[in-house]
mmCIF entry with sequence, helices, sheets and N, C-alpha, C, O atoms, coordinates in Angstrom:
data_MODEL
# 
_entry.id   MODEL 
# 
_entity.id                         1 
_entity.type                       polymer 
_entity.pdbx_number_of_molecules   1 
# 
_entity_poly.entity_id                      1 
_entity_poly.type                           'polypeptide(L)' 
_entity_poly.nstd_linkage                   no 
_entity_poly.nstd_monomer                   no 
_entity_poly.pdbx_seq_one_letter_code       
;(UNK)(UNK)(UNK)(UNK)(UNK)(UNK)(UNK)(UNK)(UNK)(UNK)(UNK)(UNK)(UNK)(UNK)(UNK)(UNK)
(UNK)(UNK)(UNK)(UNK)(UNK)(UNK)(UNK)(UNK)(UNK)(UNK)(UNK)(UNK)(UNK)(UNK)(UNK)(UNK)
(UNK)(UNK)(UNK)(UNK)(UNK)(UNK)(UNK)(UNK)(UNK)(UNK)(UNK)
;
_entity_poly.pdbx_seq_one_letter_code_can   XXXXXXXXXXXXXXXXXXXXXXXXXXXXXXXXXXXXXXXXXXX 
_entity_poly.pdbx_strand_id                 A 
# 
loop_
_entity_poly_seq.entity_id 
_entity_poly_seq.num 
_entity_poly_seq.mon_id 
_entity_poly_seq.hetero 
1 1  UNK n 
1 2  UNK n 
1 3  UNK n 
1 4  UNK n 
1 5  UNK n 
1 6  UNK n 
1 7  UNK n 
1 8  UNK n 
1 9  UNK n 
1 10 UNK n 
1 11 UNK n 
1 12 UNK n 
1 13 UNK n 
1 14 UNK n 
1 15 UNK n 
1 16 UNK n 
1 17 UNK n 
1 18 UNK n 
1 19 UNK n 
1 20 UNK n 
1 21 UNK n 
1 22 UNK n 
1 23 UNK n 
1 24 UNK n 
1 25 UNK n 
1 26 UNK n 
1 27 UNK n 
1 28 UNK n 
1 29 UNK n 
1 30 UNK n 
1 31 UNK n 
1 32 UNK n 
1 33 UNK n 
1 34 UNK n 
1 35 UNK n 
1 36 UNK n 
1 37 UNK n 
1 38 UNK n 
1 39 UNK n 
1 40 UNK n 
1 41 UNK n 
1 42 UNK n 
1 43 UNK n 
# 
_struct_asym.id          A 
_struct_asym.entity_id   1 
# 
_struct_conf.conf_type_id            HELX_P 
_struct_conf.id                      HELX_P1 
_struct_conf.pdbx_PDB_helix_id       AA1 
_struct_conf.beg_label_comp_id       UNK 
_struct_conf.beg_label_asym_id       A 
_struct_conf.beg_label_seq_id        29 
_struct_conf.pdbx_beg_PDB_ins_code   ? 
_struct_conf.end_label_comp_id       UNK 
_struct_conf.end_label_asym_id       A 
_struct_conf.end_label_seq_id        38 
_struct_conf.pdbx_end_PDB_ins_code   ? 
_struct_conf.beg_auth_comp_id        UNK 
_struct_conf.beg_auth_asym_id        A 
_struct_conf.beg_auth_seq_id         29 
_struct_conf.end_auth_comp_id        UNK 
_struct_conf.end_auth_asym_id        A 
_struct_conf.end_auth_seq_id         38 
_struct_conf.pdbx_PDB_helix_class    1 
_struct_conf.details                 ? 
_struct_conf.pdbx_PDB_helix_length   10 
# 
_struct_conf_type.id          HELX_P 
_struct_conf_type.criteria    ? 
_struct_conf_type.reference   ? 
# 
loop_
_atom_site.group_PDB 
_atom_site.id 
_atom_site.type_symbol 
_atom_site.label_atom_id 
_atom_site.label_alt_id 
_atom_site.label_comp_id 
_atom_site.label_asym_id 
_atom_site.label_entity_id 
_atom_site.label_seq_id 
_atom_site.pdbx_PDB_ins_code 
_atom_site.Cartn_x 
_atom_site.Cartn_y 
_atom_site.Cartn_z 
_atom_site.occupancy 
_atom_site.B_iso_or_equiv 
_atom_site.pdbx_formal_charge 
_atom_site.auth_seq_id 
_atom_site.auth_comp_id 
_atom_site.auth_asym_id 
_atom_site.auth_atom_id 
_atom_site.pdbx_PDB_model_num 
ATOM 1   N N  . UNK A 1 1  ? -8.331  -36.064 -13.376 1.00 0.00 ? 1  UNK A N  1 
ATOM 2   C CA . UNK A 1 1  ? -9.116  -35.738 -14.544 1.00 0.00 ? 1  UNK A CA 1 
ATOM 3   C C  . UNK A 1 1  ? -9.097  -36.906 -15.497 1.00 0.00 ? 1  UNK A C  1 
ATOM 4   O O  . UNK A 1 1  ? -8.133  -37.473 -16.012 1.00 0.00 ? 1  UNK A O  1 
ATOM 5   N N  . UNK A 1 2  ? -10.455 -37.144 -15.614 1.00 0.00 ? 2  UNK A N  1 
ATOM 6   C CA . UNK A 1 2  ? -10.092 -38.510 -17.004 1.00 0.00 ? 2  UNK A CA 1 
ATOM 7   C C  . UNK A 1 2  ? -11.402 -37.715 -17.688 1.00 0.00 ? 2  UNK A C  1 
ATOM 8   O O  . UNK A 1 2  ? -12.387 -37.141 -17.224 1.00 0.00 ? 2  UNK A O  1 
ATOM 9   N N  . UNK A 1 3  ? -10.632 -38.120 -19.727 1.00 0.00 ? 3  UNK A N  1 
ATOM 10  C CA . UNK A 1 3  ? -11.949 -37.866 -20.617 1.00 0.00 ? 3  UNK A CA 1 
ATOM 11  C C  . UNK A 1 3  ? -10.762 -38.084 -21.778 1.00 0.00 ? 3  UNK A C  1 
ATOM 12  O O  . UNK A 1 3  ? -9.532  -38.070 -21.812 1.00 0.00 ? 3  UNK A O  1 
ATOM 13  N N  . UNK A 1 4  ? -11.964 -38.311 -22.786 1.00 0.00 ? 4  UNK A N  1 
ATOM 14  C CA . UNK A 1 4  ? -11.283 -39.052 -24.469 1.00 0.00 ? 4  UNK A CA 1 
ATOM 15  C C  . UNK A 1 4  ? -11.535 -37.773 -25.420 1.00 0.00 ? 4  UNK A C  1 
ATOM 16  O O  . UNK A 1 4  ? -12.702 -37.402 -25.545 1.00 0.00 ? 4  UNK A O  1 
ATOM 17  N N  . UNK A 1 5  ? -10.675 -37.184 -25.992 1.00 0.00 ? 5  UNK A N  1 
ATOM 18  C CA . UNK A 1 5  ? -10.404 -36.688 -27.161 1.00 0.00 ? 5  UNK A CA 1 
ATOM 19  C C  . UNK A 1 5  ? -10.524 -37.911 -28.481 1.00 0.00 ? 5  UNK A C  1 
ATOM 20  O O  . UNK A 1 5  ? -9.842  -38.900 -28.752 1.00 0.00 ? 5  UNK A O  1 
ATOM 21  N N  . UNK A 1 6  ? -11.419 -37.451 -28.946 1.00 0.00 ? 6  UNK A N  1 
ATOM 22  C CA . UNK A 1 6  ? -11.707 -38.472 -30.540 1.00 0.00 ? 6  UNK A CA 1 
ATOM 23  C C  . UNK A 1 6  ? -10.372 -38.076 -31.633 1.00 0.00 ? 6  UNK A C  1 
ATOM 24  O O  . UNK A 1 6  ? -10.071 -36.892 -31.483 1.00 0.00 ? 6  UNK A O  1 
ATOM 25  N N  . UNK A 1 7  ? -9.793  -38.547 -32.339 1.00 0.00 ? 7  UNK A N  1 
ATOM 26  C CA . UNK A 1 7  ? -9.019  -38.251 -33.380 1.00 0.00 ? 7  UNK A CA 1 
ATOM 27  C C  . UNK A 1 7  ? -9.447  -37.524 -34.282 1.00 0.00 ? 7  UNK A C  1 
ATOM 28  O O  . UNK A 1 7  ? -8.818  -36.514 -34.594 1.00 0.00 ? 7  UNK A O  1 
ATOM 29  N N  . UNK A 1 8  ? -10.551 -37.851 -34.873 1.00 0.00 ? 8  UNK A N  1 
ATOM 30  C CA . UNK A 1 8  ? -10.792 -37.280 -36.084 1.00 0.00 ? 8  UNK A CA 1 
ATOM 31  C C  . UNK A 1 8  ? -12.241 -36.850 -35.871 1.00 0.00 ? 8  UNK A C  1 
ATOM 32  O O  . UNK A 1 8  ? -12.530 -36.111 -36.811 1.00 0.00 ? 8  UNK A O  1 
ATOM 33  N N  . UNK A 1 9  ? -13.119 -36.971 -35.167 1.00 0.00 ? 9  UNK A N  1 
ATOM 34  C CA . UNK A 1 9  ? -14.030 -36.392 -34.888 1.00 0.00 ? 9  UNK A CA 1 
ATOM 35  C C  . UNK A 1 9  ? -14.349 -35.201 -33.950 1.00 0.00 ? 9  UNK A C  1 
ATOM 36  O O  . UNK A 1 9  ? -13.907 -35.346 -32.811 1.00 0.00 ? 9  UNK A O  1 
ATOM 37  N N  . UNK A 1 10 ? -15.029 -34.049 -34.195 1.00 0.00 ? 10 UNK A N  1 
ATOM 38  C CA . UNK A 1 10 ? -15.321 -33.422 -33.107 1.00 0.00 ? 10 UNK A CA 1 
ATOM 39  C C  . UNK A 1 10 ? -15.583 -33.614 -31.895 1.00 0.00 ? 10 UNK A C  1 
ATOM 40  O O  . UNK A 1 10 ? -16.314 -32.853 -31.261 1.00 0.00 ? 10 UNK A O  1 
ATOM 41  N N  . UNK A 1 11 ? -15.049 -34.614 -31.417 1.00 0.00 ? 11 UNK A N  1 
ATOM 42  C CA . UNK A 1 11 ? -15.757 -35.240 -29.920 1.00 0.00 ? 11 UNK A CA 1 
ATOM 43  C C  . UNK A 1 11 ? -14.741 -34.876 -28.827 1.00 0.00 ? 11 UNK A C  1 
ATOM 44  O O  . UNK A 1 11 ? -13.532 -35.067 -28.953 1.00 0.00 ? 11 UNK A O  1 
ATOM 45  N N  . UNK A 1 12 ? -15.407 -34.261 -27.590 1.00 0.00 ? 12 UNK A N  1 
ATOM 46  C CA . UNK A 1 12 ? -14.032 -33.735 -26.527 1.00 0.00 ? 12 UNK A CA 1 
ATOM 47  C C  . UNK A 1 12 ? -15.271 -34.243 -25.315 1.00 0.00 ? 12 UNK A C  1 
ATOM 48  O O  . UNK A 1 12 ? -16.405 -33.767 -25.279 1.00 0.00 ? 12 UNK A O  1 
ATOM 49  N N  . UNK A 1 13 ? -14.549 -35.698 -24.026 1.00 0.00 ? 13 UNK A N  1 
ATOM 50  C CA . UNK A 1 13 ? -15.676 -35.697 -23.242 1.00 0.00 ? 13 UNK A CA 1 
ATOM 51  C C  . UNK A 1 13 ? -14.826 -35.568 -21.553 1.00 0.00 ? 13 UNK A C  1 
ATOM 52  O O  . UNK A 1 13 ? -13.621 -35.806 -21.469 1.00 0.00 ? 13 UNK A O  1 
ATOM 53  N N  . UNK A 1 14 ? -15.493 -35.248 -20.563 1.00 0.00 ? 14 UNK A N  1 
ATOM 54  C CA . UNK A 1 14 ? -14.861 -35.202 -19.430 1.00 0.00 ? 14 UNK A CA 1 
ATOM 55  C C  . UNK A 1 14 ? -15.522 -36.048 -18.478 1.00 0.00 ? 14 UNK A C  1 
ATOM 56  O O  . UNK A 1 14 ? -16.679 -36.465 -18.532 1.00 0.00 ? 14 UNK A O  1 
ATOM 57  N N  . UNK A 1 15 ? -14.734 -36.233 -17.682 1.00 0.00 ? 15 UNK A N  1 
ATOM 58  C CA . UNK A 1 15 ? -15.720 -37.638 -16.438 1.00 0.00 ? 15 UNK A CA 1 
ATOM 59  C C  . UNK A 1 15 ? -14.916 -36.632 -15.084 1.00 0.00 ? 15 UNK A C  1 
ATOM 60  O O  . UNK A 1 15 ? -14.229 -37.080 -14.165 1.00 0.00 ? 15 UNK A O  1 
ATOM 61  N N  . UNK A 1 16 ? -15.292 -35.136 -15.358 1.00 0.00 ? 16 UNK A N  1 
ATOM 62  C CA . UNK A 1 16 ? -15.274 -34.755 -14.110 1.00 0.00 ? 16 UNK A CA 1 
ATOM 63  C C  . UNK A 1 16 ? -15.859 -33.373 -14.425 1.00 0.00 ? 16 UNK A C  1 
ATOM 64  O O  . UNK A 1 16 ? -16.290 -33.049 -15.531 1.00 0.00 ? 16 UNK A O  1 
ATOM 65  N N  . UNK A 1 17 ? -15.819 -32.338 -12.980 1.00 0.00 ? 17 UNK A N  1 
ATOM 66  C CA . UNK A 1 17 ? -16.975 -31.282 -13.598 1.00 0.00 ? 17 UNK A CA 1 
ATOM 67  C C  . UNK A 1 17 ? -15.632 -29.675 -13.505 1.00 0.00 ? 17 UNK A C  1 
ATOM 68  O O  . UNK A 1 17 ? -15.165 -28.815 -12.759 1.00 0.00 ? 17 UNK A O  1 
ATOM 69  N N  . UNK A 1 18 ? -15.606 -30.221 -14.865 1.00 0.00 ? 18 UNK A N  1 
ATOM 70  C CA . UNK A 1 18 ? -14.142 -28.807 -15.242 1.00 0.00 ? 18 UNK A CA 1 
ATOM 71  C C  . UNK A 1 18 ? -14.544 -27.239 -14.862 1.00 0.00 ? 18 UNK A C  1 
ATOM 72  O O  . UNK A 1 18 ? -13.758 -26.342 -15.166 1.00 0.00 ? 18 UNK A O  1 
ATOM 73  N N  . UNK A 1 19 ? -15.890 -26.917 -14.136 1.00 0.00 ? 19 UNK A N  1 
ATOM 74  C CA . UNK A 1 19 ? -16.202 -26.107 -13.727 1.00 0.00 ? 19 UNK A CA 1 
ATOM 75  C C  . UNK A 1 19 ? -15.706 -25.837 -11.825 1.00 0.00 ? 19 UNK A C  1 
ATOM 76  O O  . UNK A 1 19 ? -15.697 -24.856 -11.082 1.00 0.00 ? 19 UNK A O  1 
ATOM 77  N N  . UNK A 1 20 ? -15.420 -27.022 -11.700 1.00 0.00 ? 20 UNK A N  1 
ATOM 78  C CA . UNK A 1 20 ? -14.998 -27.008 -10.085 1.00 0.00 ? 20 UNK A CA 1 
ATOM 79  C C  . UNK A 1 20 ? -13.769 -26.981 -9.695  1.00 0.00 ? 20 UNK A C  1 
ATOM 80  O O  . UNK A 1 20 ? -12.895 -26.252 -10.163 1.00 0.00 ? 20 UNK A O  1 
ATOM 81  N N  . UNK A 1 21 ? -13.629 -27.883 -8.701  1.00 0.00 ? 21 UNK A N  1 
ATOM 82  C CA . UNK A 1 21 ? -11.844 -27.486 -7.749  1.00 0.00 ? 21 UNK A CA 1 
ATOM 83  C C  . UNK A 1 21 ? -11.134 -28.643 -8.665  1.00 0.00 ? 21 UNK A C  1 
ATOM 84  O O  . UNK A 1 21 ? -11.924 -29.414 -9.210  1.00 0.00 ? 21 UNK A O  1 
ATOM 85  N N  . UNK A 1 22 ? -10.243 -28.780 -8.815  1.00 0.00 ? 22 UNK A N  1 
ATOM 86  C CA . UNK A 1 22 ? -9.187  -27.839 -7.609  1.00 0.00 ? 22 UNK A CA 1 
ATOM 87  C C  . UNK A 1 22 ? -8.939  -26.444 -7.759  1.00 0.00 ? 22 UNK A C  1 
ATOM 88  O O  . UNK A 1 22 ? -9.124  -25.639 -6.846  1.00 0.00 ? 22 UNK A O  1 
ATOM 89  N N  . UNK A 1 23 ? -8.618  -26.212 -8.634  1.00 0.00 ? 23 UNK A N  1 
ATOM 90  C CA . UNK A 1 23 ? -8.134  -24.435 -9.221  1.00 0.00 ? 23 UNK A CA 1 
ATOM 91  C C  . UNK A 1 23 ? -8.865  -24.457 -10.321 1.00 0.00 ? 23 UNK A C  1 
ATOM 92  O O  . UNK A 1 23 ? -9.092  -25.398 -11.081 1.00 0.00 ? 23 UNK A O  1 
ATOM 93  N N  . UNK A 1 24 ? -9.340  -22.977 -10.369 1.00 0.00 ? 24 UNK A N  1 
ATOM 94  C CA . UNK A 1 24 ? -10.116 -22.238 -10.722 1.00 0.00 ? 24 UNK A CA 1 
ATOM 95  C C  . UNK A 1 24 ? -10.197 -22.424 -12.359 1.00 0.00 ? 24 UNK A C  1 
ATOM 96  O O  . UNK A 1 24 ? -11.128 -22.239 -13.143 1.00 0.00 ? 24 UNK A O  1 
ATOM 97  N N  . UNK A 1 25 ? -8.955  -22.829 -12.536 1.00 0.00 ? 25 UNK A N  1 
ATOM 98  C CA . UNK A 1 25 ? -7.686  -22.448 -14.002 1.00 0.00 ? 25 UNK A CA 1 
ATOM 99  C C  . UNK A 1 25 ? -7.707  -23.298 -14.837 1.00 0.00 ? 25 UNK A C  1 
ATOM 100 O O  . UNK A 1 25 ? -7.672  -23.169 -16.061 1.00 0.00 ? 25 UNK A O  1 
ATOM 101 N N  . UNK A 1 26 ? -7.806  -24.868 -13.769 1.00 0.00 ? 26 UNK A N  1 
ATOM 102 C CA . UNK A 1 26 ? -7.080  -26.200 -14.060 1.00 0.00 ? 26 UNK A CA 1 
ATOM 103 C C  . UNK A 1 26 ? -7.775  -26.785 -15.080 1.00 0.00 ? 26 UNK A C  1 
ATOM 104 O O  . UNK A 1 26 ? -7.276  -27.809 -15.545 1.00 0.00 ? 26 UNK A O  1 
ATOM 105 N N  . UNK A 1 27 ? -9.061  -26.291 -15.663 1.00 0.00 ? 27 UNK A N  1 
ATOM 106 C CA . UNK A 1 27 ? -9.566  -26.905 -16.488 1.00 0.00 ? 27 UNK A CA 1 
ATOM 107 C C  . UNK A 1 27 ? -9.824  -26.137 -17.944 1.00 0.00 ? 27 UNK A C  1 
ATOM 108 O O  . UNK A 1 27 ? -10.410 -26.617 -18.914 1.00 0.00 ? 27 UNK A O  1 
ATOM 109 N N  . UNK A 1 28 ? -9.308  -24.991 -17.848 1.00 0.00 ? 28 UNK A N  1 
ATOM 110 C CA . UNK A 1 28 ? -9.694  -23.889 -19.571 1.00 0.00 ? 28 UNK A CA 1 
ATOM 111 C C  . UNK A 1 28 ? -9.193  -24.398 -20.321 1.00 0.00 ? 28 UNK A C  1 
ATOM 112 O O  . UNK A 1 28 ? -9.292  -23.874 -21.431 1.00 0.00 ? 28 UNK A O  1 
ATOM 113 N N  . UNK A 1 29 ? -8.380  -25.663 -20.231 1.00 0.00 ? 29 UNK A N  1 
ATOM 114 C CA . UNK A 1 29 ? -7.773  -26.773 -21.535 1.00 0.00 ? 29 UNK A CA 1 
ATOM 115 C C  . UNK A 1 29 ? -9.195  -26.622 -22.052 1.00 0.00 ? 29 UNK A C  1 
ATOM 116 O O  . UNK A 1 29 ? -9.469  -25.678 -22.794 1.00 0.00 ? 29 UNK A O  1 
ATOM 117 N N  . UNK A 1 30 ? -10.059 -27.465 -21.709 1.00 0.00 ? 30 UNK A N  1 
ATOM 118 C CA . UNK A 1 30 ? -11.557 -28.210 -22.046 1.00 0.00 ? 30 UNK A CA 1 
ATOM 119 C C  . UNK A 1 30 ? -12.503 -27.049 -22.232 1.00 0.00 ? 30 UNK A C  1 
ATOM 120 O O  . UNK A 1 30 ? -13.425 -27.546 -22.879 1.00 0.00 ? 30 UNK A O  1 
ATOM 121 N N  . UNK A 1 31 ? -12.814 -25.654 -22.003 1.00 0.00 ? 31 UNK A N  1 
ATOM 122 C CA . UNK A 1 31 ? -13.251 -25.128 -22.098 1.00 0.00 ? 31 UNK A CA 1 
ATOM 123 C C  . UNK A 1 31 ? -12.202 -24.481 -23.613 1.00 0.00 ? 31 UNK A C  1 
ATOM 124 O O  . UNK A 1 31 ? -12.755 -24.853 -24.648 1.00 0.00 ? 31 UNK A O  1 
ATOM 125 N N  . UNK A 1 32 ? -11.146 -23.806 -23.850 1.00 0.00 ? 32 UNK A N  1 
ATOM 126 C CA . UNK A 1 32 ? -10.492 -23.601 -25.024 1.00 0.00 ? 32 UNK A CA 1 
ATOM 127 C C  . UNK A 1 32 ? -10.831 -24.602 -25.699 1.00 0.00 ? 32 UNK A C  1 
ATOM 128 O O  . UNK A 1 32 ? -11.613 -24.142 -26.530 1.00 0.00 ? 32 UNK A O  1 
ATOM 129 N N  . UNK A 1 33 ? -10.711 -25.954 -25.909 1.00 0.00 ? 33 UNK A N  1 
ATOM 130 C CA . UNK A 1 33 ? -10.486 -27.228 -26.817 1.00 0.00 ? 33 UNK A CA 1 
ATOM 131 C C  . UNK A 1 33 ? -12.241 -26.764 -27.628 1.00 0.00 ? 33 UNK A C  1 
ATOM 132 O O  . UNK A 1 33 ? -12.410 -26.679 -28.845 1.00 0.00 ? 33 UNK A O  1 
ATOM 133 N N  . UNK A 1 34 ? -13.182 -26.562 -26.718 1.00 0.00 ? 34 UNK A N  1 
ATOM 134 C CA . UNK A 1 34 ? -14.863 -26.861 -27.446 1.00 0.00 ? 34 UNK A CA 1 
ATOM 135 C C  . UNK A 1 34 ? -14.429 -25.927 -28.149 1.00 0.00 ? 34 UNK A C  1 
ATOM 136 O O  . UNK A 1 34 ? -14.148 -26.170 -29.323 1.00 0.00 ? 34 UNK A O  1 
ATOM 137 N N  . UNK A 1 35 ? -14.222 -24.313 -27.497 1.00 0.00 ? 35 UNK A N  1 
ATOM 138 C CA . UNK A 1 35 ? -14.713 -23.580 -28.385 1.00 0.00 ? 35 UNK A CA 1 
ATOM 139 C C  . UNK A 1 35 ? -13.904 -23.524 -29.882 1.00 0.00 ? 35 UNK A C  1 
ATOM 140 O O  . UNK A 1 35 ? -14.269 -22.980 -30.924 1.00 0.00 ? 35 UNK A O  1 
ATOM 141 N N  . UNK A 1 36 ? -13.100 -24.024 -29.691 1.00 0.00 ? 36 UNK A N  1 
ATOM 142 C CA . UNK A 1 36 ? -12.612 -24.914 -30.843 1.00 0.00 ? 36 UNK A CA 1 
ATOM 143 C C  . UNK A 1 36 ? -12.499 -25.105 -31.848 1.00 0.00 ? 36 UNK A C  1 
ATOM 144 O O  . UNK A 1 36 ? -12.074 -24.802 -32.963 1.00 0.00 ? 36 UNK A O  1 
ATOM 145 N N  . UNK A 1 37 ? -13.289 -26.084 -30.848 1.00 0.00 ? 37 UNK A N  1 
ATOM 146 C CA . UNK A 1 37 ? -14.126 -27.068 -32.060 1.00 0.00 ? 37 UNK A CA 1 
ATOM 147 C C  . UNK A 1 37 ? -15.260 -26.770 -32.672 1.00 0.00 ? 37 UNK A C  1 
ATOM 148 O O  . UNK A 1 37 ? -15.657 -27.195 -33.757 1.00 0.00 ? 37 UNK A O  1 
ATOM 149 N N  . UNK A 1 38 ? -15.960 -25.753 -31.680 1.00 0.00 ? 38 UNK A N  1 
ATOM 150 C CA . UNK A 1 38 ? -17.311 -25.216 -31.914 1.00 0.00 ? 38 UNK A CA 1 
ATOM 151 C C  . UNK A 1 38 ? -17.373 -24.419 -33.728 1.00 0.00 ? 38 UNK A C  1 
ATOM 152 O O  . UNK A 1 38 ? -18.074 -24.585 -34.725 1.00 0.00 ? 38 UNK A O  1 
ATOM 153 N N  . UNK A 1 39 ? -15.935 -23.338 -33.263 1.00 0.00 ? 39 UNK A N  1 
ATOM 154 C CA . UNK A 1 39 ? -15.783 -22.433 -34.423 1.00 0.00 ? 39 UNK A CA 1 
ATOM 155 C C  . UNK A 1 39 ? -15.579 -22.954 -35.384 1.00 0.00 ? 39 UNK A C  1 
ATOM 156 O O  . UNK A 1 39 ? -16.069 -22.309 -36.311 1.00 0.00 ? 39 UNK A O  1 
ATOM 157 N N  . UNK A 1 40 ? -14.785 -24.380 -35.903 1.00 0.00 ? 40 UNK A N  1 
ATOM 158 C CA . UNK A 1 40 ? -13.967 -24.880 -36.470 1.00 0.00 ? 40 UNK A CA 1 
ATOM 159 C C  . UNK A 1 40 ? -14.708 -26.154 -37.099 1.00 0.00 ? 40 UNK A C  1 
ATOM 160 O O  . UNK A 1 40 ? -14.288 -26.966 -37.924 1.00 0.00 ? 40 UNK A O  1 
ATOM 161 N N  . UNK A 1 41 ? -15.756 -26.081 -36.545 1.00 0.00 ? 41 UNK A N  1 
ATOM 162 C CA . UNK A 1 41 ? -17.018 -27.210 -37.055 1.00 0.00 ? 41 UNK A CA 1 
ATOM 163 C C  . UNK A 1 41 ? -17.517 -26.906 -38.222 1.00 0.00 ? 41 UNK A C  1 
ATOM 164 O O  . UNK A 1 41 ? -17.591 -27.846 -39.014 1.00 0.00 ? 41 UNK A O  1 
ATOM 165 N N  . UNK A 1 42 ? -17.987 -25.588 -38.677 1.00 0.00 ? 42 UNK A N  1 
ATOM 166 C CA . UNK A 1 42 ? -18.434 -25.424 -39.417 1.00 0.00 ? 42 UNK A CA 1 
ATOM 167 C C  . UNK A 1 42 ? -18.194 -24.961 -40.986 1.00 0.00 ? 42 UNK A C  1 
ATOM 168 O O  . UNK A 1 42 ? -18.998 -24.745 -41.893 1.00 0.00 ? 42 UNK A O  1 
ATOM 169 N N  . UNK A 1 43 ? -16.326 -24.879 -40.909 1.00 0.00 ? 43 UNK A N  1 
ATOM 170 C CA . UNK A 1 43 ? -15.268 -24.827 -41.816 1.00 0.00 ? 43 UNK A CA 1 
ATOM 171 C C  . UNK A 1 43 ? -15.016 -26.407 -42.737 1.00 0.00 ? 43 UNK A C  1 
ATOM 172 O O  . UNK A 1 43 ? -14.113 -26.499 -43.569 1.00 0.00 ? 43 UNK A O  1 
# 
């Protein structure tokens, strides 16, 4: 898995497809992290 978390900006990016293998699981970091950010954007 490679991708950059911004410091201070809303920015979360992935250079792989966190919807696929290996496990099913291995990626709800990146899926938790948006929604996030999503909610937390507008605070």
């Amino acid at each position: 898995m490679e991708g950059l978390v911004h410091e201070r900006l809303p920015i979360l990016t992935t250079q792989f497809h966190p919807e696929s293998k290996p496990g099913p699981l291995d990626a709800n970091w990146v899926f938790d992290e948006f929604a996030r950010m999503v909610i937390n954007h507008g605070r």
